[in-house]
C-alpha positions as a Markdown table, in Angstrom:
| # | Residue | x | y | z |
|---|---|---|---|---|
| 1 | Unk | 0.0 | 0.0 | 0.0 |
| 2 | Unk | 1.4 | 3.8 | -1.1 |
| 3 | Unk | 1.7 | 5.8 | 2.1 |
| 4 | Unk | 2.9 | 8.7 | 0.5 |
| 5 | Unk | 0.3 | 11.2 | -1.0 |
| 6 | Unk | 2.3 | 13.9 | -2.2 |
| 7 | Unk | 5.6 | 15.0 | -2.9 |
| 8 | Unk | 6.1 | 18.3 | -1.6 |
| 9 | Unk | 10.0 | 18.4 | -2.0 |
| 10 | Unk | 12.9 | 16.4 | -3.2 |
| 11 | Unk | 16.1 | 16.9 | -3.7 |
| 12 | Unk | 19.4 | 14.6 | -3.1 |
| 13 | Unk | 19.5 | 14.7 | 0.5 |
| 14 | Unk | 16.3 | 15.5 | 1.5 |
| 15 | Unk | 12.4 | 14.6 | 0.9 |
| 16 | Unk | 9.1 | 16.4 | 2.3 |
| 17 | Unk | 6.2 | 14.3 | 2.1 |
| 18 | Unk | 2.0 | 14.4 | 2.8 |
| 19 | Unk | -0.2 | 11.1 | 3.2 |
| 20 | Unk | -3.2 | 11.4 | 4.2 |
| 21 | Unk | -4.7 | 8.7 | 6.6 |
| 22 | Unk | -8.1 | 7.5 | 5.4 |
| 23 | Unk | -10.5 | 4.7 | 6.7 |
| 24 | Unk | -9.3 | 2.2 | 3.9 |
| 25 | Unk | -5.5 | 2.3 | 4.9 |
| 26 | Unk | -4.9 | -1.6 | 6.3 |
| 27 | Unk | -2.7 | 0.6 | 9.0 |
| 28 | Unk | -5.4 | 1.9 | 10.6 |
| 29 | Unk | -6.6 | 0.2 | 13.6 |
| 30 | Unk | -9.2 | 1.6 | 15.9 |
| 31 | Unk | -9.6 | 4.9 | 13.7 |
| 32 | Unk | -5.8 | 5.4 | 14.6 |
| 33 | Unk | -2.7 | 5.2 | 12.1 |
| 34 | Unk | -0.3 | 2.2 | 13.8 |
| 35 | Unk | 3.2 | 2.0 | 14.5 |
| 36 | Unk | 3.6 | 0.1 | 11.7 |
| 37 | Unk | 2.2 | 2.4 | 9.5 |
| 38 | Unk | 4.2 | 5.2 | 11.1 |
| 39 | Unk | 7.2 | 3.2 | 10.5 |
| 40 | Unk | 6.6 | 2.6 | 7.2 |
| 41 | Unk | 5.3 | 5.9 | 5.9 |
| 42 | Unk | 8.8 | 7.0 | 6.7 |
| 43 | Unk | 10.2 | 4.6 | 4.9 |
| 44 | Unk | 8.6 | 5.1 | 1.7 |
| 45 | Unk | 9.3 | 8.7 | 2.1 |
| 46 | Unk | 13.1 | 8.1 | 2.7 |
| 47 | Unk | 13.6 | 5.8 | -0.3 |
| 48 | Unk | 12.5 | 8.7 | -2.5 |
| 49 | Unk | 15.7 | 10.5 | -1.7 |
| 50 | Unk | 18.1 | 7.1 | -2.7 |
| 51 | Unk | 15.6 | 5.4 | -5.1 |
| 52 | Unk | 15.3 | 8.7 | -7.5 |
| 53 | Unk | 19.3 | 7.6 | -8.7 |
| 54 | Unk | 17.3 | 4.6 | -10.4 |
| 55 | Unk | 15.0 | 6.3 | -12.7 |
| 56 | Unk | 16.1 | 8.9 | -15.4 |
| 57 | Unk | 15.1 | 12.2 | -15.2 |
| 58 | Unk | 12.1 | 12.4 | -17.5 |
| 59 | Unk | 10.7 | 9.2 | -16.5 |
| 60 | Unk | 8.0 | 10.8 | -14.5 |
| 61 | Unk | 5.6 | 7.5 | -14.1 |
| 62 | Unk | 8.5 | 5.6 | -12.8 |
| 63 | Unk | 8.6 | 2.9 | -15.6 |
| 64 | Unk | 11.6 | 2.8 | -16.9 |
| 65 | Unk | 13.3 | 0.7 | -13.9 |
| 66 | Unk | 12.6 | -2.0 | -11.2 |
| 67 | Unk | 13.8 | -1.0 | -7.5 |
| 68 | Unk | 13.0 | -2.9 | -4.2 |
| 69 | Unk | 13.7 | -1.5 | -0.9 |
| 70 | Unk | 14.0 | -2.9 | 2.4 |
| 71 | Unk | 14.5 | -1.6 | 5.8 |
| 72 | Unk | 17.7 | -3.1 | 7.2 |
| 73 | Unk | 18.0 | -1.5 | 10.2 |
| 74 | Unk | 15.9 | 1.0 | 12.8 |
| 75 | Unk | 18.7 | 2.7 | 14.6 |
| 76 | Unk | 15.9 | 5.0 | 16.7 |
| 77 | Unk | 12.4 | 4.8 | 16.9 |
| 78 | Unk | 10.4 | 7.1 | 19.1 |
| 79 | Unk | 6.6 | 7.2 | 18.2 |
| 80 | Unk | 5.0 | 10.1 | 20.3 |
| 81 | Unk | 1.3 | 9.6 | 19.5 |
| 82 | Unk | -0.7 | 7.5 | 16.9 |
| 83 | Unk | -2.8 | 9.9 | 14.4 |
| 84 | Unk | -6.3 | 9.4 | 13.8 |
| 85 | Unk | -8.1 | 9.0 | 10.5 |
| 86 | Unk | -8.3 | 12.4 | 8.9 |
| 87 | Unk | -5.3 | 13.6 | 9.6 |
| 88 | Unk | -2.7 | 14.6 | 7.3 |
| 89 | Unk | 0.9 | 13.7 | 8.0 |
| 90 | Unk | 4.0 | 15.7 | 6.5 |
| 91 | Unk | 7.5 | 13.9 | 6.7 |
| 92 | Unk | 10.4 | 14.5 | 6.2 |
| 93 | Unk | 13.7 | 13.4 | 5.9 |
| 94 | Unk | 17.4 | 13.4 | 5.1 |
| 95 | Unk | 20.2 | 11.4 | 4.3 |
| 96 | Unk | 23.1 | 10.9 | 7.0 |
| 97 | Unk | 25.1 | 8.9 | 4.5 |
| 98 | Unk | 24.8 | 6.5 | 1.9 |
| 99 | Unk | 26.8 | 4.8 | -0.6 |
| 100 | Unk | 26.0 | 3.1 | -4.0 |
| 101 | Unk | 27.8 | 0.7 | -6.1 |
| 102 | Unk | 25.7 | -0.1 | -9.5 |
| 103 | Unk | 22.5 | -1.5 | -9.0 |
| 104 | Unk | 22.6 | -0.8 | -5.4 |
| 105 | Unk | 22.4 | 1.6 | -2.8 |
| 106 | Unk | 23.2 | 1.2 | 1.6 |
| 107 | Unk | 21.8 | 4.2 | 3.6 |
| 108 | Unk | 20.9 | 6.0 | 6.8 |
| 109 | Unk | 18.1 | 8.0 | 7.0 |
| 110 | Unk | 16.5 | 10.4 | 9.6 |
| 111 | Unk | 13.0 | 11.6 | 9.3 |
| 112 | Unk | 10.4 | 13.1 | 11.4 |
| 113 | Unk | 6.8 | 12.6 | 11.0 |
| 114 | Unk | 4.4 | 15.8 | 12.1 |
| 115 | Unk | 1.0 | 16.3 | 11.9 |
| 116 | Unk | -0.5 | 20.0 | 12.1 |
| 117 | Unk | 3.2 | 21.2 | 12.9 |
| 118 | Unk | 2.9 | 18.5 | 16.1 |
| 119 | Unk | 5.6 | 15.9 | 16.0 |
| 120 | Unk | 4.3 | 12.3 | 15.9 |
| 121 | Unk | 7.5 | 10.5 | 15.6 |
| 122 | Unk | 11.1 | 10.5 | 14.8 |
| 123 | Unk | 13.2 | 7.7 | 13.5 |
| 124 | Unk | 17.0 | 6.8 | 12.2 |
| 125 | Unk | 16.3 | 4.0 | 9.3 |
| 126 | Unk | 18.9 | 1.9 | 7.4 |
| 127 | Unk | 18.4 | 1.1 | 4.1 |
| 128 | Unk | 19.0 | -1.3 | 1.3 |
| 129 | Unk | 17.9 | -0.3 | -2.0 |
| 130 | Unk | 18.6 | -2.2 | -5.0 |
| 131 | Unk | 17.5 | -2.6 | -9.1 |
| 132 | Unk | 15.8 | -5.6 | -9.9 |
């Protein structure tokens, strides 16, 4: 499931992104966002920053390559609150350090999750990112 709504920003070392939380999302339990959804909205917004070295520049729809990610590590987790369906999260995040070789990329991440300017969460990810 896509939790990322919107792009706001992206460059190569940081991402801003929106997802809204709606009644449908299989991360919603008790009309409140999960950890595990927390956890992994910030992981789809990280790989944006890595995963955009994959794709050329004017493949908008993303078509042109296969990438998988996978979350090799959570150096920090600290999940404040859980959000409730409705409410629109903005995260963002930048790379501490990565290095690529080919078809693959290893990286750190940290990103913060807010909702109406309110922090949610916080988290240092590790990342494997690869072409398939």
């Amino acid at each position: 499931m896509l939790l990322v709504t919107k792009i706001i920003n992206l460059d190569k070392e940081t991402v801003t992104t929106e997802f809204k939380v709606t009644e449908d999302c299989i991360f919603v339990k008790n009309n409140r966002f999960t950890e595990s959804g927390i956890i992994e909205n910030a992981a789809q917004s990280c790989s944006a920053i890595v995963g955009q070295d994959f794709f050329a520049a004017d493949d908008l729809e993303g078509e042109g390559n296969s990438v998988i990610g996978f979350i090799s590590g959570i150096k920090k987790a600290n999940i404040l609150f859980l959000p409730k369906m409705g409410d629109t999260l903005t995260t963002k995040a930048k790379l501490v350090s990565n290095y690529s070789s080919g078809n693959f990329s290893i990286c750190t991440m940290d990103c913060k999750i807010y909702t109406d300017e309110v922090l949610v969460a916080d988290c240092i990810l590790n990342f494997l990112i690869q072409e398939v």
